[in-house]
C-alpha positions, 0 to 999 in steps of 0.5 A: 482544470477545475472541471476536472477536479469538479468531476474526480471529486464527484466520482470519489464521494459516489464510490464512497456512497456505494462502497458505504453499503459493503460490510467488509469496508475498510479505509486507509489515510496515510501521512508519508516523508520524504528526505533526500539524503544524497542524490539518488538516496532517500530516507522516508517516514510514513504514518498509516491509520486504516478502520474495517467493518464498514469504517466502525473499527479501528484495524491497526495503526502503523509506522514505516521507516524505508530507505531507497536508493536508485542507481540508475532511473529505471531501477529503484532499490530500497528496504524498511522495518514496519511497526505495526498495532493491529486490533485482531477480531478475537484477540485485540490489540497484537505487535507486529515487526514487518521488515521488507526489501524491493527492487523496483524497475520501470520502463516509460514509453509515450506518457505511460510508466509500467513498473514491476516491484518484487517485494520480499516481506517478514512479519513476527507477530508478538506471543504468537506461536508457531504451529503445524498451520501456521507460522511465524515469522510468516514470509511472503514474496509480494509482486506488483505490476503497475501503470501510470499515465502523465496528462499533458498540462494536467496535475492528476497522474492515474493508476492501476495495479495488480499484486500477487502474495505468494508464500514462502513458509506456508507450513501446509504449502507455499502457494499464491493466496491473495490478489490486491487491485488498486486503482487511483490518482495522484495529485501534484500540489506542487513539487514538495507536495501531492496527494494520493486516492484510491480504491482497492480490492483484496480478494482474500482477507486474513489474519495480516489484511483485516481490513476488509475486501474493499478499501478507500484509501487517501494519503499525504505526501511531503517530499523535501 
């Protein structure tokens, strides 16, 4: 265990070494809450904080409020408001109100876990306005093919994804324009606890995703 934890520290600090050397680096630490209200009823409170431009500026700060709830363990059903400050390039500092509902399924075979998410997402950007090239509120439909893999006696879970952005009110036409890969591992401290690292890749940056193409992020996650 502890060669493993020696060898995903090293490979962690050489991505962030090379990743270092990229101009449209960002990074993401998030701090997410997990209460049980009932039995298969969640109620969750995450803080993100993410930097761009080779990590010498803040992009936004965010807070997430989700509900989730899953009727059966295959199916997880959920949605959440999103308050977003976002520091725009030319701009500065713009509100944004993000809601969003899903409905995830999931299948196990072995010790691998594929999921798919279906994500519909509305984000109104405040005093900005809707023109013949853009809208507002803009729309997206969000969907996300992922695969975990449980080591045997082993505290890491890897994973990769795979997400799609289509959108659904693209004034000039509704069409797929982004592309996120996402690779990492958790870790399970314990049952309440585990953390979270991972890279990722964004193959079309704009207005909602200014963080940067590559991105480093870490999270903390407290279940209780």
């Amino acid at each position: 265990m502890k060669h493993l934890k020696t060898i995903f520290l090293i490979i962690s600090l050489l991505a962030v070494n090379q990743l270092s050397a990229q101009d449209d680096l960002g990074s993401s630490l998030s701090v997410d809450i997990t209460k049980k209200i009932i039995p298969r009823l969640n109620l969750s409170l995450e803080k993100d904080f993410r930097l761009r431009d080779n990590l010498s500026e803040v992009d936004r700060f965010s807070t997430t409020l989700e509900l989730s709830y899953k009727p059966w363990k295959f199916l997880k059903l959920g949605g959440a408001y999103n308050l977003i400050n976002y520091n725009h390039d030319t701009k500065g500092w713009e509100v944004r109100h993000r809601y969003y509902f899903f409905a995830t399924g999931s299948y196990r075979f072995n010790r691998f876990t594929v999921s798919l998410r279906e994500r519909f997402q509305s984000t109104y950007r405040v005093g900005v306005k809707e023109t013949s090239k853009r809208a507002n509120p803009k729309l997206y439909l969000r969907s996300r093919l992922e695969v975990e893999y449980d080591i045997r006696n082993c505290k890491f879970e890897p994973f990769a994804s795979v997400e799609l952005y289509n959108t659904l009110n693209d004034p000039q036409g509704n069409k797929m324009n982004k592309l996120k890969y996402t690779a990492g591992s958790k870790y399970k401290l314990n049952k309440r606890n585990s953390l979270q690292l991972y890279y990722r890749y964004v193959n079309f940056k704009d207005d909602d995703e200014g963080n940067g193409k590559h991105m480093i992020g870490a999270g903390y996650s407290y279940k209780f």
